[in-house]
DRENRO-214588 format. One line per 5 residues: number of its first residue (from 0); for each residue x, y, z of N, C-alpha, C, O. Coordinates in steps of 0.02 Angstrom, whole numbers. Layout:
NUM> X,Y,Z,X,Y,Z,X,Y,Z,X,Y,Z  ...;
***
This chain:
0> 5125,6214,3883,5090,6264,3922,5142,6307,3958,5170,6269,3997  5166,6364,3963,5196,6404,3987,5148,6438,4047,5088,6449,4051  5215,6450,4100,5188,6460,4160,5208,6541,4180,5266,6562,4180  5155,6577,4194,5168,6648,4201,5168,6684,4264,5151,6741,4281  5199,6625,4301,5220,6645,4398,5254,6588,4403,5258,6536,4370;
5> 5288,6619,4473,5336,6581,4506,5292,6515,4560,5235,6514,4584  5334,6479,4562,5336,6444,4616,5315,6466,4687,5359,6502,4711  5251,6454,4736,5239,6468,4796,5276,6421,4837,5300,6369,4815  5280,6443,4904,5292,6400,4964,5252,6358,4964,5201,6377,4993  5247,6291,4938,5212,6232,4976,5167,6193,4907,5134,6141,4909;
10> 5179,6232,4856,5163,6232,4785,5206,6179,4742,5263,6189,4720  5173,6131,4734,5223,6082,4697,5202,6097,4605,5148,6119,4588  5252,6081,4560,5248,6072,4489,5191,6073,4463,5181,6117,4422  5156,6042,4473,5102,5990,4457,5030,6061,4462,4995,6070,4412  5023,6089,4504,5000,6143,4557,4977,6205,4472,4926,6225,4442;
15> 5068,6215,4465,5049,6281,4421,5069,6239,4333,5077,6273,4282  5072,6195,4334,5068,6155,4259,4979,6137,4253,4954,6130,4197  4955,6134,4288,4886,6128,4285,4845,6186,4287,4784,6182,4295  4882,6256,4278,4859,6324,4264,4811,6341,4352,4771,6388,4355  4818,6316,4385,4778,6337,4448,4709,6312,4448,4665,6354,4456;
20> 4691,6248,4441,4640,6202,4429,4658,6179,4473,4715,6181,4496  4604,6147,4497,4621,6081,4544,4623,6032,4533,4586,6003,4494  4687,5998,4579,4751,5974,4572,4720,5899,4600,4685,5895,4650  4741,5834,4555,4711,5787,4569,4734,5760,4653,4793,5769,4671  4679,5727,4702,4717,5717,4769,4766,5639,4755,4765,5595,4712;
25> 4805,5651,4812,4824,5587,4810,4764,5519,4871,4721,5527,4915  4791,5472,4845,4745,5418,4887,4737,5441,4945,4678,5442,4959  4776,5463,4991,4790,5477,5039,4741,5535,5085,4730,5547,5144  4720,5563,5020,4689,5639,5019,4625,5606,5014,4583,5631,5051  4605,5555,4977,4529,5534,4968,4514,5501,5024,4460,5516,5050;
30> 4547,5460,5052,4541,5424,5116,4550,5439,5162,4559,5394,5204  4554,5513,5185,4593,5537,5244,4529,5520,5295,4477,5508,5264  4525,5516,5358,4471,5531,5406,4504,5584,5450,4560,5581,5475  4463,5628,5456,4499,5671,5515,4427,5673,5590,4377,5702,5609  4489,5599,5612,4445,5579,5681,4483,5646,5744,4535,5678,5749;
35> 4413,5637,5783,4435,5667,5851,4495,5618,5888,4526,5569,5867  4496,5664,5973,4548,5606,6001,4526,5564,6016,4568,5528,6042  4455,5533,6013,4440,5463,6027,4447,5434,5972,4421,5450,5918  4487,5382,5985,4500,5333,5913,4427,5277,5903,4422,5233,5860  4394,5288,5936,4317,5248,5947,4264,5283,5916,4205,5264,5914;
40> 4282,5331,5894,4225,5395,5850,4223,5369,5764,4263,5385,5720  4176,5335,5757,4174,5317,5679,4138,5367,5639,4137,5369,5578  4106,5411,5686,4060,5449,5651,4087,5473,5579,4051,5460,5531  4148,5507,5569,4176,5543,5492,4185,5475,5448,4173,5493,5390  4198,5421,5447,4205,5364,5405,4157,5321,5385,4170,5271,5351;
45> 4103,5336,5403,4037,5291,5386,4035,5224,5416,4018,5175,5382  4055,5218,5497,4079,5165,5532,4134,5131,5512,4129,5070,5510  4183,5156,5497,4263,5141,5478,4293,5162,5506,4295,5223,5503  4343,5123,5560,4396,5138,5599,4468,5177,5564,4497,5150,5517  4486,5225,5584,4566,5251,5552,4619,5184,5530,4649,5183,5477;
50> 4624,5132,5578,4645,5073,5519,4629,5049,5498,4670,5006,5481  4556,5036,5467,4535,5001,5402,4547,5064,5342,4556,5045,5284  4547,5113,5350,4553,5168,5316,4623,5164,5265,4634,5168,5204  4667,5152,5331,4742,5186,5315,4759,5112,5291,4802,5109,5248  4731,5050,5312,4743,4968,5274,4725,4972,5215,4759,4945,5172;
55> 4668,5008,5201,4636,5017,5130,4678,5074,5089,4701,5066,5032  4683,5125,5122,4751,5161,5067,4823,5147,5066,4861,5182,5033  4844,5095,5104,4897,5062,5092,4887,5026,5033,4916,5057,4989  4860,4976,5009,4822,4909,4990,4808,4953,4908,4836,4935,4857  4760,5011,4911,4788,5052,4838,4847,5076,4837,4850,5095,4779;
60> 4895,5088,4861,4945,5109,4833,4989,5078,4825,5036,5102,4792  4992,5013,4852,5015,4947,4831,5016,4917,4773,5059,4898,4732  4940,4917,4782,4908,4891,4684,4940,4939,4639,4972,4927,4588  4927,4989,4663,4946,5053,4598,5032,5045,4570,5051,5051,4512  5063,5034,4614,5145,5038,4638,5144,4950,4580,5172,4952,4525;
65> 5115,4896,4600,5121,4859,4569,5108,4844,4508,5141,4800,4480  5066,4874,4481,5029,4864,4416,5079,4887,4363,5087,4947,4351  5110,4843,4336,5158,4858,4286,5132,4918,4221,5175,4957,4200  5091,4919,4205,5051,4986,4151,4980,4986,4178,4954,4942,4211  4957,5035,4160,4885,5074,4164,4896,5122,4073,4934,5165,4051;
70> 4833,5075,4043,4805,5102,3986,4735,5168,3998,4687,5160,4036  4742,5212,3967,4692,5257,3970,4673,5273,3923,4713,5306,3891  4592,5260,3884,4584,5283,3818,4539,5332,3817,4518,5348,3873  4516,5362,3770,4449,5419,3775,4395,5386,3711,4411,5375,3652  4322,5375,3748,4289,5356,3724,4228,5387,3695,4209,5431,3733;
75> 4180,5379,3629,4126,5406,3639,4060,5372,3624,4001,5388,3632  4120,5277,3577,4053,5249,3561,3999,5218,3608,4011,5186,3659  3939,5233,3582,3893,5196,3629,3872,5237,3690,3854,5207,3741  3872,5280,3688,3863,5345,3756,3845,5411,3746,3861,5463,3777  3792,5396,3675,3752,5462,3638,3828,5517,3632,3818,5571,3660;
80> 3883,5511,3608,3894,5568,3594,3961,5586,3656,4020,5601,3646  3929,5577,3708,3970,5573,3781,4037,5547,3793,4050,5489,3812  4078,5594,3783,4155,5587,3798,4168,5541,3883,4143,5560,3936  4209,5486,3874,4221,5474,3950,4291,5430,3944,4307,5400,3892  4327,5432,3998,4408,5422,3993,4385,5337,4021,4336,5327,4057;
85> 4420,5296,4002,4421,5197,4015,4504,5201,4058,4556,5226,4037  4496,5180,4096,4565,5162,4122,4548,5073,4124,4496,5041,4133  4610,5057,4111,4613,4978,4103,4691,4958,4164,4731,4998,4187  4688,4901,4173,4734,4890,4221,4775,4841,4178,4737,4818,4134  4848,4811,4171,4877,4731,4160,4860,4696,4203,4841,4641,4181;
90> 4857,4702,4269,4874,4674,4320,4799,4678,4344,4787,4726,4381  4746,4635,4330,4660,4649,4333,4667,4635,4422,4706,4600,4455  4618,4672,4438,4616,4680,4516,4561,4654,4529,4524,4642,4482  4542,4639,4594,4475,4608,4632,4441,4658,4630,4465,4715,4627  4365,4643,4632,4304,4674,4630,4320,4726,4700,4289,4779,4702;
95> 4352,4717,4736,4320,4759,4799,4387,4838,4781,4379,4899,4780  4467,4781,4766,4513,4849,4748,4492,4908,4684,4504,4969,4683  4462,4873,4639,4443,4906,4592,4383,4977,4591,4371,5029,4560  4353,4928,4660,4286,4991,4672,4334,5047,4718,4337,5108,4713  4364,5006,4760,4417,5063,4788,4458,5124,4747,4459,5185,4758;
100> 4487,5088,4700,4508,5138,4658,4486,5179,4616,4515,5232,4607  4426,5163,4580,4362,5205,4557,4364,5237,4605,4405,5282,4606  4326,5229,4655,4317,5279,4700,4375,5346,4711,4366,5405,4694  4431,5319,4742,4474,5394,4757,4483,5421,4677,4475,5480,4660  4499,5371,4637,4486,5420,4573,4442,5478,4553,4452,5526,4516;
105> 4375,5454,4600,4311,5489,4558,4319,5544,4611,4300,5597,4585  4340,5555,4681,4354,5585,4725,4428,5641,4715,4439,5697,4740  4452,5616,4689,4527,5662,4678,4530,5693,4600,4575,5734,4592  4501,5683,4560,4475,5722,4502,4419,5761,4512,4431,5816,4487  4363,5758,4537,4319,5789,4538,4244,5778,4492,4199,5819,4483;
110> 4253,5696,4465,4194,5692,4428,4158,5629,4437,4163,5594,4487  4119,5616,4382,4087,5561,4403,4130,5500,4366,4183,5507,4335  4090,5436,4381,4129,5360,4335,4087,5303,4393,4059,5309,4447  4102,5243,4343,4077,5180,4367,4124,5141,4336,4164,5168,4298  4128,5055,4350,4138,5011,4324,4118,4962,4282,4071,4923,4294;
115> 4145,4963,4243,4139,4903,4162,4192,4868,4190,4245,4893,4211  4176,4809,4188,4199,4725,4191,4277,4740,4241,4279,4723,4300  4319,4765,4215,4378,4782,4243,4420,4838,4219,4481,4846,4219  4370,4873,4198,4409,4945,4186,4355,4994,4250,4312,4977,4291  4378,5042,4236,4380,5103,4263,4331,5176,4215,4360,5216,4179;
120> 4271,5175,4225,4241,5237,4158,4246,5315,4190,4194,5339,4213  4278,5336,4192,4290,5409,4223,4229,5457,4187,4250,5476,4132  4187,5473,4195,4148,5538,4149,4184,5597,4127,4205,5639,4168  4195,5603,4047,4218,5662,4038,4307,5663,4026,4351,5624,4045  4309,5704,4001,4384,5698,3952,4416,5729,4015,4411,5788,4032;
125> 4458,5668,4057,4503,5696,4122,4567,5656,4146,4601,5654,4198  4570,5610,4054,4650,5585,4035,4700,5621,4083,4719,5594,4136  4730,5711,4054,4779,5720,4089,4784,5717,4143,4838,5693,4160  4738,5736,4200,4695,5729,4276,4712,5658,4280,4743,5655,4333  4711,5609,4260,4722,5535,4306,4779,5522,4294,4817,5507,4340;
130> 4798,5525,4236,4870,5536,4233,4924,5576,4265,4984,5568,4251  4909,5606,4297,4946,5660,4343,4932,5624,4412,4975,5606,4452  4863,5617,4418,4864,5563,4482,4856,5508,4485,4828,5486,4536  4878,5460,4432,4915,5389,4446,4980,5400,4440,5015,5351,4451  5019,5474,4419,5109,5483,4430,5115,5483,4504,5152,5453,4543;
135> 5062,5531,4512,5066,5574,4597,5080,5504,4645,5124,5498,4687  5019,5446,4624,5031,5394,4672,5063,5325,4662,5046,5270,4685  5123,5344,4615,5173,5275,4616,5170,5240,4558,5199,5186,4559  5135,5258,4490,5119,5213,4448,5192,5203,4401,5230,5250,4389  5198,5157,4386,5259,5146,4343,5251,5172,4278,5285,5219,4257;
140> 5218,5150,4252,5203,5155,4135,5142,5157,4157,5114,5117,4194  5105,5250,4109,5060,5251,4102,5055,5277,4020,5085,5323,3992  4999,5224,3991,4997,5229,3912,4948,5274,3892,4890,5253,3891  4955,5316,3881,4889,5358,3836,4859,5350,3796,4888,5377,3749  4803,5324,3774,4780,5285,3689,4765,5367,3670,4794,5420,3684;
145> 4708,5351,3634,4674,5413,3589,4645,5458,3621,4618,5505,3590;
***
């Protein structure tokens, strides 16, 4: 893909290689709370304090940082027709990290997904999109199937 502008102030790679789409968030970006100055205001977190927040996006980016590969395939059997990206883990995670990570996934791409057994079903062909944001957030080897 050739890029037909320069570089902005504050504009990383990633930014204008993705043609001016939006740009997958990092964990960080899905989990943010932006509390007032009372640190006692749960209201923006759905009764979640700023450190269970920032424990919980530590805790993914840990897993992520650890997980020696992340497989990603594109699927259509069994789903009338319906394209949807499988992320698989080596390193199988607990029921609660896994919903975690679905989640900012489905939050920093922009689409929908659920969980099968211990993968990850993203809706919709958005391979390069997770792949860009499992680089963005620490992943070591990421495999691309089909």
């Amino acid at each position: 893909m050739s890029v037909s502008r320069k570089k902005r102030k504050g504009e990383t790679i990633t930014d204008i290689a993705l043609g001016g789409s939006v740009l997958p968030v990092s964990i960080g970006e899905a989990l943010s709370v932006y509390a007032e100055d009372d640190p006692a205001d749960t209201g923006a977190a759905g009764g979640q304090t700023a450190e269970v927040i920032s424990e919980r996006k530590t805790d993914l980016t840990e897993f992520i940082r650890r997980t020696s590969q992340i497989t990603m395939n594109r699927e259509t059997t069994g789903r009338r027709g319906h394209t949807v990206t499988a992320v698989a883990f080596k390193l199988e995670p607990d029921e609660k990290t896994l919903e975690a990570v679905a989640k900012a996934l489905r939050k920093g791409l922009g689409c929908g997904g659920h969980i099968e057994g211990s993968r990850v079903i993203l809706h919709g062909d958005v391979m390069r999109g997770a792949e860009l944001w499992f680089a963005k957030n620490g992943a070591k080897k990421i495999v691309r199937g089909n």
